[in-house]
C-alpha positions in Angstrom: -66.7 144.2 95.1 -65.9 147.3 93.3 -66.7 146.7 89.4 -63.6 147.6 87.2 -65.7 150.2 84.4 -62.5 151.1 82.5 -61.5 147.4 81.8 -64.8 146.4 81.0 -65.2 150.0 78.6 -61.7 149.0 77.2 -62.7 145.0 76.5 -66.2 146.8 74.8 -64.0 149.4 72.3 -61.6 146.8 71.5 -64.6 144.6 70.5 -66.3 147.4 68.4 -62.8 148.0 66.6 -62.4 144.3 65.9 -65.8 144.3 64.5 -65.5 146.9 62.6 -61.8 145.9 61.5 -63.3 142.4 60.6 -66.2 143.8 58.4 -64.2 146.1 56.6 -61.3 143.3 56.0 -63.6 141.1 54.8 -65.7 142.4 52.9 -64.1 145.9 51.4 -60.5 145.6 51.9 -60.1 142.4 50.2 -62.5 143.3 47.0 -60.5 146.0 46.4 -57.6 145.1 43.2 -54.4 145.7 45.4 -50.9 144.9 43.7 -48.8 144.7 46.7 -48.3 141.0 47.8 -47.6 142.1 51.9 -50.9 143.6 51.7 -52.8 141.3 49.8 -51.2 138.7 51.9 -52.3 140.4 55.5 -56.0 141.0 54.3 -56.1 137.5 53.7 -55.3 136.1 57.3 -56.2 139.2 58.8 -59.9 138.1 59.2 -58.6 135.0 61.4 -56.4 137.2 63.2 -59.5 139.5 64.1 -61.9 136.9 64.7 -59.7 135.0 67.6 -59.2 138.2 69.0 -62.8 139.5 68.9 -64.0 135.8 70.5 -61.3 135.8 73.2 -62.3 139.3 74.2 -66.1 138.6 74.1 -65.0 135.8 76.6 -64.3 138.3 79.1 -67.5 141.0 79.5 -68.2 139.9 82.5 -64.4 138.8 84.0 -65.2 141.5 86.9 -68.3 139.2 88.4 -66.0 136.3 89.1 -65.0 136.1 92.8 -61.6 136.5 93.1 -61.2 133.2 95.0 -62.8 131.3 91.7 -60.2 133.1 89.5 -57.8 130.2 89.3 -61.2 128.0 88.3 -61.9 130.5 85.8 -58.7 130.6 84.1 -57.8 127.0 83.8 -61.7 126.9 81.9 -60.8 129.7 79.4 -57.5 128.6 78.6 -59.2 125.1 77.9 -62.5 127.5 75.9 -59.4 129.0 74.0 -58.0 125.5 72.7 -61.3 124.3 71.7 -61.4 127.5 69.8 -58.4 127.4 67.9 -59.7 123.3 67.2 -62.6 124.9 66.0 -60.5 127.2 64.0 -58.7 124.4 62.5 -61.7 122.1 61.8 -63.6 125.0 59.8 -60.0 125.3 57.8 -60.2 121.8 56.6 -63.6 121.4 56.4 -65.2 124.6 55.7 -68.5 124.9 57.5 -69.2 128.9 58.0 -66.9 130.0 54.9 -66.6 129.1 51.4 -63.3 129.0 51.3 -62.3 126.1 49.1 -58.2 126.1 50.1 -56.4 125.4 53.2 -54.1 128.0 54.2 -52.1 127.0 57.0 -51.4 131.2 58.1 -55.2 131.3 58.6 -54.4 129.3 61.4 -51.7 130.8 62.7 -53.1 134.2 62.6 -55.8 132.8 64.6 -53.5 131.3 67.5 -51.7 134.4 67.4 -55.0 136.1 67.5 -56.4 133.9 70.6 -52.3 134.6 72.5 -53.0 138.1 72.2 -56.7 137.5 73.7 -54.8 135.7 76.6 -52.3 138.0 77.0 -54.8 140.8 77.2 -57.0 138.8 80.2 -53.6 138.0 81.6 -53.0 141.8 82.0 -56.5 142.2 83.6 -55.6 139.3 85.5 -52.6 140.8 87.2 -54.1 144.3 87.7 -57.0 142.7 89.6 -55.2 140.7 91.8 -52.8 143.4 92.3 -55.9 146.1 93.3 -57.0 143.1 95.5 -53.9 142.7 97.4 -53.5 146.4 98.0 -57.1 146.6 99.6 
């Protein structure tokens, strides 16, 4: 099977973005004293955003190993990884574990399901490309 390297180099610089993204959100961006509400308001869930995204992706290193005959198998188990990931989500936003974040902020959690859709959507794209290579062959 013929290994997709520009999907896998793609999934790999969108993870190094995110990290970096996530890093510099957190811990710069926010410190800084910024008057403008829209701004202070998207550094605040932007680190759930990034997160869901950066986990989602991770998911998917090695997508081109999986038989295409399992791939149905495969996606029914990382939609269900992606649910328990946004319960996760949700858990540490009520009952902080890995933050100290001492309010509940129910955008947090919507940036991170919109965060873990765009994940989906991106292995959906890879999805379709493969299975549409595959039929080609």
């Amino acid at each position: 099977m013929k290994k997709d390297f520009k999907t896998k180099y793609l999934l790999i610089i969108i993870f190094i973005i995110g990290l970096i993204l996530f890093a510099l959100t957190k811990f710069y961006f926010r410190k800084l004293n910024i008057e403008n509400d829209s701004i202070k308001f998207i550094l605040g869930i932007a680190p759930n955003f990034i997160a869901a995204l950066i986990i989602s992706i991770s998911l998917l290193f090695d997508y081109d190993k999986i038989e295409t005959e399992k791939l149905t198998q495969f996606d029914r188990k990382f939609k269900l990884i992606l649910i328990g990931i946004l319960i996760l989500f949700i858990i540490e936003e009520y009952f902080p574990i890995f933050s100290n974040s001492k309010t509940t902020d129910l955008f947090d959690i919507l940036a991170s399901m919109i965060g873990l859709i765009i994940g989906y959507s991106i292995y959906s794209l890879i999805r379709e490309k493969r299975l549409l290579v595959k039929t080609i062959e």
